[in-house]
VEXDOVEX-189176 format. One record per residue (C-alpha): residue number from 1; residue in three letters; y, x, z. Coordinates in nm, 4 decimals. Each point is the difference from the previous one (the first is absolute). Example, Ala and Ser with C-alpha at 12.3 -4.5 7.8 and 13.67 -1.06 7.14 Angstrom:
2
<atom 1, 'ALA', <-0.4500, 1.2300, 0.7800>>
<atom 2, 'SER', <0.3440, 0.1370, -0.0660>>
//
This chain:
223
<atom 1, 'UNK', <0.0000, 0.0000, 0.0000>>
<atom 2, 'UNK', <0.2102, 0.2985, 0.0755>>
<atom 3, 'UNK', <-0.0739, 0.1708, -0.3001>>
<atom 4, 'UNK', <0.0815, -0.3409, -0.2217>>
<atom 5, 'UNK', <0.3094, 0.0030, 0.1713>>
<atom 6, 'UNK', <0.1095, 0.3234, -0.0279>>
<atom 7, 'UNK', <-0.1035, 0.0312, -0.3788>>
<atom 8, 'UNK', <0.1928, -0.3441, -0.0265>>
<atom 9, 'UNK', <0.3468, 0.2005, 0.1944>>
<atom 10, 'UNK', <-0.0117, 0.2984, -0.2196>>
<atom 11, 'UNK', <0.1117, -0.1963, -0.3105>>
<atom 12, 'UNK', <0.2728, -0.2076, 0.1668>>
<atom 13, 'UNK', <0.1535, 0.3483, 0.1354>>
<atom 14, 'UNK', <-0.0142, 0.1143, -0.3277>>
<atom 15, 'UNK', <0.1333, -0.3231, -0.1933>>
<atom 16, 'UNK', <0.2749, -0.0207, 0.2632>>
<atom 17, 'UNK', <0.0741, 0.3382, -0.0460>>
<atom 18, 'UNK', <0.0390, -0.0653, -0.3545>>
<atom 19, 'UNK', <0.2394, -0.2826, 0.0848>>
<atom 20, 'UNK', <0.2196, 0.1905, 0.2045>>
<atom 21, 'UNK', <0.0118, 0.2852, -0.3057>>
<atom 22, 'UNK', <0.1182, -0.2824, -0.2489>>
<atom 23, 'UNK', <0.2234, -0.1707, 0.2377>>
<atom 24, 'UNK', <0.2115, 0.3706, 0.0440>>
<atom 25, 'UNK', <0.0221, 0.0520, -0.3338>>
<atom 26, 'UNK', <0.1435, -0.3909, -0.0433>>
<atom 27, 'UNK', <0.2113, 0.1135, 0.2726>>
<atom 28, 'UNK', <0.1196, 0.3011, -0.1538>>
<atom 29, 'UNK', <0.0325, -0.2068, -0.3155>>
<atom 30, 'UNK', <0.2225, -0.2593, 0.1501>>
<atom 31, 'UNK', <0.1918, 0.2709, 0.1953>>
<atom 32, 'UNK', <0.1027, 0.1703, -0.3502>>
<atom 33, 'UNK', <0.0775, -0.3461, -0.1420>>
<atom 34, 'UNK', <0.2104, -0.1228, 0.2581>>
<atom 35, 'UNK', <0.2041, 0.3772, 0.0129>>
<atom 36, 'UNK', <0.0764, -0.0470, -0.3671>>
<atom 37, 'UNK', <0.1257, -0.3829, 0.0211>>
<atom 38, 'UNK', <0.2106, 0.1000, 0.2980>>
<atom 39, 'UNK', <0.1477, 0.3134, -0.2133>>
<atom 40, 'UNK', <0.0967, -0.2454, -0.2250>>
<atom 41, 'UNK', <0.1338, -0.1944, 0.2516>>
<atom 42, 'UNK', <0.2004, 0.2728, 0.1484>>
<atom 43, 'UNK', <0.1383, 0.0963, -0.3529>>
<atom 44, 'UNK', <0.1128, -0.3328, -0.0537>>
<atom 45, 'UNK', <0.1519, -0.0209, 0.3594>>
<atom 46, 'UNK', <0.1905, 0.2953, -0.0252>>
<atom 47, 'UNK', <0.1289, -0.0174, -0.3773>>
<atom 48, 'UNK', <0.0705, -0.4113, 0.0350>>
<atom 49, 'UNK', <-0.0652, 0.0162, -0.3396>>
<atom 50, 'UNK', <-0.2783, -0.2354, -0.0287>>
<atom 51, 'UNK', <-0.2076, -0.2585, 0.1900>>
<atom 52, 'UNK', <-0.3606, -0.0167, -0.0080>>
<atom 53, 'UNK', <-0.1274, -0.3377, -0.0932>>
<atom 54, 'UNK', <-0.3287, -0.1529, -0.1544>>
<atom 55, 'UNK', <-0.0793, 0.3960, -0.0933>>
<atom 56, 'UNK', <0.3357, 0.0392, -0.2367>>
<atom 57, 'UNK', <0.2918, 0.2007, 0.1262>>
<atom 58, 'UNK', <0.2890, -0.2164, -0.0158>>
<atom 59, 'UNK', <0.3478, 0.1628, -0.1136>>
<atom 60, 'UNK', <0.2907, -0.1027, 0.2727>>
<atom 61, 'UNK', <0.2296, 0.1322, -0.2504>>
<atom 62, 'UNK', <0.0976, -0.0898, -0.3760>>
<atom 63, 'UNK', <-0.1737, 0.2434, -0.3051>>
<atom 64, 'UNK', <0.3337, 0.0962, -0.2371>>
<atom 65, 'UNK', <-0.1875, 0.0305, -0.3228>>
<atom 66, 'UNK', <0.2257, 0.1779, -0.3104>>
<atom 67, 'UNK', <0.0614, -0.2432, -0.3011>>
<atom 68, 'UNK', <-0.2418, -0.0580, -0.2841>>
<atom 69, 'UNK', <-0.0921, -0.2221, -0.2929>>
<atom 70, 'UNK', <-0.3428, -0.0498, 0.2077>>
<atom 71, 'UNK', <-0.0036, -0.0036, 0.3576>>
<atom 72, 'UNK', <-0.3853, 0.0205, 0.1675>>
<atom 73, 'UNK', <-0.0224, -0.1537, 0.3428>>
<atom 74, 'UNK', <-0.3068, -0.0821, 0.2529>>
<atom 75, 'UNK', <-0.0105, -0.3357, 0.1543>>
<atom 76, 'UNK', <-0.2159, -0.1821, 0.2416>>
<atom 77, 'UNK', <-0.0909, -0.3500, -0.0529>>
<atom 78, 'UNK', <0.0504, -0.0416, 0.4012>>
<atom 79, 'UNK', <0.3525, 0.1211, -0.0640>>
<atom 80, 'UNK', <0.3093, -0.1203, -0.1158>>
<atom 81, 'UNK', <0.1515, 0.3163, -0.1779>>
<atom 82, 'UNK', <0.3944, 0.0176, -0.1344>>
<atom 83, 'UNK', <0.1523, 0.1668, -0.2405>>
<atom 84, 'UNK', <0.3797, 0.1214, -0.0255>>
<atom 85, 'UNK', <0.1650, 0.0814, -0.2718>>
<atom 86, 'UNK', <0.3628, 0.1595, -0.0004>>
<atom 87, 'UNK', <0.3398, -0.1136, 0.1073>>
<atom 88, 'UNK', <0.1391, -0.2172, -0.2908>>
<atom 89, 'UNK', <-0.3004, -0.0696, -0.1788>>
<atom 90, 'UNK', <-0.1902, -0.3800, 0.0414>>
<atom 91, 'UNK', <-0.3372, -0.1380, -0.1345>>
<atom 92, 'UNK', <0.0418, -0.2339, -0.2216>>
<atom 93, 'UNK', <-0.3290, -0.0645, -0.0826>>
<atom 94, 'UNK', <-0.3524, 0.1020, 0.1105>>
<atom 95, 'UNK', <-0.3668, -0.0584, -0.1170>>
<atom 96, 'UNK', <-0.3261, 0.0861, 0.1335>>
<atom 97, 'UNK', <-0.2883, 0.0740, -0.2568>>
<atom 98, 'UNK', <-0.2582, -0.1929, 0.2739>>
<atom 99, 'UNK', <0.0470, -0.2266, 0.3048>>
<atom 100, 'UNK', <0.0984, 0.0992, 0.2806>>
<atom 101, 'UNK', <0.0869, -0.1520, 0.3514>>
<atom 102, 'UNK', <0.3681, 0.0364, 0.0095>>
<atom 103, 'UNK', <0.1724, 0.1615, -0.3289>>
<atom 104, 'UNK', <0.3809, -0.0998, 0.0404>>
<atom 105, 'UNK', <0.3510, 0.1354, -0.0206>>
<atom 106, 'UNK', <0.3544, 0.0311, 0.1567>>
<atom 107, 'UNK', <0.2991, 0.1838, -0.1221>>
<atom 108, 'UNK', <-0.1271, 0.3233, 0.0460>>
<atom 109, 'UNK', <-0.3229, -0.0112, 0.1417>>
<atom 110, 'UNK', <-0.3878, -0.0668, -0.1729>>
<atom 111, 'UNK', <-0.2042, -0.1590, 0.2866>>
<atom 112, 'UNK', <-0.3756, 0.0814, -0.1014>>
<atom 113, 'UNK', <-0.3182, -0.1124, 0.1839>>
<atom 114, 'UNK', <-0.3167, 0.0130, -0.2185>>
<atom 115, 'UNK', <-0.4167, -0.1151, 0.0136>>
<atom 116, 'UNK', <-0.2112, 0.1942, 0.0687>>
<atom 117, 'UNK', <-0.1946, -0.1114, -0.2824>>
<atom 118, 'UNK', <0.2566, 0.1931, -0.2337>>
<atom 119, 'UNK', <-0.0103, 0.3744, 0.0871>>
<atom 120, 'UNK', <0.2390, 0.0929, -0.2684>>
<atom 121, 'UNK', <0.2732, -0.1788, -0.2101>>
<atom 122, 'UNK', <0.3250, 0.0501, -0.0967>>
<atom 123, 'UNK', <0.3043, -0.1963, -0.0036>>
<atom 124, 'UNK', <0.3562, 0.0038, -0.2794>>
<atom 125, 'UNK', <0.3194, -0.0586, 0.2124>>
<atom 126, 'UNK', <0.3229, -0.0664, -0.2032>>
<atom 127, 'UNK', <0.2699, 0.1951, 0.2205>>
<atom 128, 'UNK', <0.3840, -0.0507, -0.0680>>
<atom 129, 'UNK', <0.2990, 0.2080, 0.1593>>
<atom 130, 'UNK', <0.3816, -0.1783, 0.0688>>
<atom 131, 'UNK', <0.1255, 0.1289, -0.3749>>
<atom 132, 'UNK', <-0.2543, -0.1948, -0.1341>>
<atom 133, 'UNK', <-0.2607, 0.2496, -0.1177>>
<atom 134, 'UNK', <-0.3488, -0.0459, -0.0153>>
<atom 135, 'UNK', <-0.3103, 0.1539, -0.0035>>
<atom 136, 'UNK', <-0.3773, -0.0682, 0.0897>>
<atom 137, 'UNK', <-0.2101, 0.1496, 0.2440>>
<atom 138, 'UNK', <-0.3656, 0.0424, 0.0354>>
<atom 139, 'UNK', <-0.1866, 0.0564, 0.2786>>
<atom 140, 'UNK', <-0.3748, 0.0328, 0.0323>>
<atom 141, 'UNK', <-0.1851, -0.1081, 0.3415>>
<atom 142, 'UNK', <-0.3221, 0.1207, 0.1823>>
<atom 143, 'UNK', <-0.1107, -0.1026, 0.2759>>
<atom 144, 'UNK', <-0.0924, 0.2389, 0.2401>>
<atom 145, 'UNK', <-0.2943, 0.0754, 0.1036>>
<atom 146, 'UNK', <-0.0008, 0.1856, 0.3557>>
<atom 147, 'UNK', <-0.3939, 0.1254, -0.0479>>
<atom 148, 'UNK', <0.0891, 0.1655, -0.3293>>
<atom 149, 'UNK', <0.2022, 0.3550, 0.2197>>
<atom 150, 'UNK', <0.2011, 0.0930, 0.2029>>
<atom 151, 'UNK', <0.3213, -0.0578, -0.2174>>
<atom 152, 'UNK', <-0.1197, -0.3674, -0.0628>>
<atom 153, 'UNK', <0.0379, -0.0970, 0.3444>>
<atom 154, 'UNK', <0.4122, -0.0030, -0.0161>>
<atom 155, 'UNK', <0.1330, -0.3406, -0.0641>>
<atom 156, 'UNK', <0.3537, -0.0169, -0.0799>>
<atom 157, 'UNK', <0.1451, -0.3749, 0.0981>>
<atom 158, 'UNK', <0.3424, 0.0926, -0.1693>>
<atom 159, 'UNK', <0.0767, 0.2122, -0.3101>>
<atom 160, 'UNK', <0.3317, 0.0838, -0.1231>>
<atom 161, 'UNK', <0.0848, 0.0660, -0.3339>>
<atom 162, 'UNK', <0.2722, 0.3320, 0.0284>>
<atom 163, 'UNK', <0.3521, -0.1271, -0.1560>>
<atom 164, 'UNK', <0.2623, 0.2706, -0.1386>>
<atom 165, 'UNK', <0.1206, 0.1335, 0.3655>>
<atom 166, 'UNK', <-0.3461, -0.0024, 0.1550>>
<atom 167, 'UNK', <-0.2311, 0.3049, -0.0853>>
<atom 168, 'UNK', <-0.3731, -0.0290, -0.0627>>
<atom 169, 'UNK', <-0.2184, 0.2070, 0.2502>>
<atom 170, 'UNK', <-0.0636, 0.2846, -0.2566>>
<atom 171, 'UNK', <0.3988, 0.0614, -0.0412>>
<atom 172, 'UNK', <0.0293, 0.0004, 0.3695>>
<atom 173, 'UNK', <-0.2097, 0.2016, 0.0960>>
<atom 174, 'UNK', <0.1529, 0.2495, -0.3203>>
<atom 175, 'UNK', <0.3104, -0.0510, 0.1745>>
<atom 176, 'UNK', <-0.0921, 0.1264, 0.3208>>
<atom 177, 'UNK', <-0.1975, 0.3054, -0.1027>>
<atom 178, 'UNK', <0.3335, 0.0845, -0.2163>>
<atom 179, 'UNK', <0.1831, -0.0050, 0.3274>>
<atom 180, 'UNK', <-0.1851, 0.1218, 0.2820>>
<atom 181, 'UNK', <-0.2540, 0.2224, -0.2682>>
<atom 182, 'UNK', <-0.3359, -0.1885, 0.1531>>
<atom 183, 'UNK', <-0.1359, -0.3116, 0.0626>>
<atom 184, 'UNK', <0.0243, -0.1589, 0.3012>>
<atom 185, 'UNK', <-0.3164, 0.0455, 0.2996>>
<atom 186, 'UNK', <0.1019, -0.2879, 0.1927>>
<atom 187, 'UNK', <0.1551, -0.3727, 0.0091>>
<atom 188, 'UNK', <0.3515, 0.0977, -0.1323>>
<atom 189, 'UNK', <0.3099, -0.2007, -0.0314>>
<atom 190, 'UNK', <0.1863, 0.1186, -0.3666>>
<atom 191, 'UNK', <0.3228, -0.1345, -0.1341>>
<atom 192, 'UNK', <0.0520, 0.0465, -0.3663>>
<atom 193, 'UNK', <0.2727, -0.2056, -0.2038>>
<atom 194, 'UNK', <0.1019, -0.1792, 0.3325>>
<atom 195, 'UNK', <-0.3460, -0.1767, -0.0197>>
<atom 196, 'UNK', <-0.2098, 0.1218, 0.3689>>
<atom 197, 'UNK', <-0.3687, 0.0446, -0.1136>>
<atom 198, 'UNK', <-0.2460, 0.1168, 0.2650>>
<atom 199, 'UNK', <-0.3047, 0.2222, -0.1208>>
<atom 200, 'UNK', <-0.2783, 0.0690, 0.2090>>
<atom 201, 'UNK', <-0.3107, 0.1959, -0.1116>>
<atom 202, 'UNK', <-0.3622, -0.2078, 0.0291>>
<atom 203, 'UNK', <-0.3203, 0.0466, -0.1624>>
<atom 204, 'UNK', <0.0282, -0.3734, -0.0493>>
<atom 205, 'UNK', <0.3402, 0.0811, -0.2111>>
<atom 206, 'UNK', <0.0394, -0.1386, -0.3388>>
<atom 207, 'UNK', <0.1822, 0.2774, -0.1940>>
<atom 208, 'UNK', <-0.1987, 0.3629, 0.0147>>
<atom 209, 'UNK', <0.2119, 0.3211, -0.0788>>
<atom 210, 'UNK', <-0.1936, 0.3290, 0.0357>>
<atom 211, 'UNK', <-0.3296, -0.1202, 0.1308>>
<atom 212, 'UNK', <0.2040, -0.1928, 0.3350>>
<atom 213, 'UNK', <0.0560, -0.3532, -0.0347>>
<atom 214, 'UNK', <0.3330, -0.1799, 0.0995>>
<atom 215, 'UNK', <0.1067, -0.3558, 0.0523>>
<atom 216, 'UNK', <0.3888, -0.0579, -0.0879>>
<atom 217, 'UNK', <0.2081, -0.3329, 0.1060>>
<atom 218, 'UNK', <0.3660, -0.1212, 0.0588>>
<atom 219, 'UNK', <0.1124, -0.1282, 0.2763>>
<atom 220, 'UNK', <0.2886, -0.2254, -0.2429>>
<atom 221, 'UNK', <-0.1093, -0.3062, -0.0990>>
<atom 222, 'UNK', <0.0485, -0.0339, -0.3958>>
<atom 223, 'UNK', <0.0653, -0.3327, -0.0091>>
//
């Protein structure tokens, strides 16, 4: 009876044993998971540049995007995104090439919320300035996809079109290396043209010079 019951001990140590092995490397596991999410966290506490929610990285400030014919934005269909154009300049008209939840327009501003059903589609916007000038913009939307990288996780709620006195990020960021001879290697406040634009190196930034990557925004609203 002994022996049964030793011989019957021996594999429960051993299977137990086993357990605890696999539960320290879930542990370890977990441990590494939860010190990356709360590096994240941290970044995004310190920088205030974003806010963590539903796995995207939400912008708390606007993207200043130079002009073009075509303009390619990412949207979320859980979103409502907006898009400014310059100072003197109104949409007159705007159509969507697919349905969308809410597709509408006021003075300046595109208001864009799409379906998920439609991961990419573009839209013509008829834009005309105070002498009376016209001309038509395109702009192509994706929706983003935050499993796709590491750059696809930043969601940008409000996107402004660069008028004549506001810079895109590229010139800016010329602009500063002209003056102080480098980049920038930390949140920096830069006035150029009497327009304040505050730089602030992240690997999350959306303009890359040299390898680094940089976001660039104005803290004047272009409206």
């Amino acid at each position: 009876m002994n022996r049964a019951f030793s011989a019957f001990v021996i594999p429960l140590f051993l299977l137990s044993s086993a357990f605890a092995q696999e539960e320290k490397k879930l542990s370890v596991f977990s441990y590494k998971e939860k010190e990356i999410k709360q590096g994240i966290s941290d970044f995004l506490n310190k920088t205030e540049l974003f806010r963590l929610e539903k796995g995207l990285l939400i912008a708390t400030f606007p993207l200043l995007v130079a002009p073009s014919p075509t303009l390619t934005l990412k949207v979320h269909p859980e979103f409502l995104s907006t898009l400014v154009f310059p100072k003197g300049w109104r949409v007159v008209k705007a159509f969507s090439s697919v349905p969308t939840k809410n597709f509408s327009y006021y003075d300046n501003l595109l208001l864009i919320q799409p379906r998920a059903q439609y991961p990419k589609f573009n839209a013509v916007i008829l834009l005309r300035n105070d002498k009376g000038e016209e001309r038509v913009q395109q702009v192509v939307f994706s929706i983003l996809n935050p499993y796709s990288g590491e750059d696809s996780k930043r969601l940008f709620l409000t996107v402004v079109v660069a008028g004549g006195n506001i810079k895109s990020p590229a010139e800016v960021l010329e602009d500063f290396r002209r003056v102080y001879g480098k980049l920038p290697d930390r949140e920096t406040r830069f006035i150029d043209g009497g327009v304040v634009y505050r730089i602030a190196p992240s690997k999350f930034g959306e303009v890359e010079v040299e390898g680094k990557k940089y976001f660039v925004w104005t803290q004047v609203r272009p409206l």
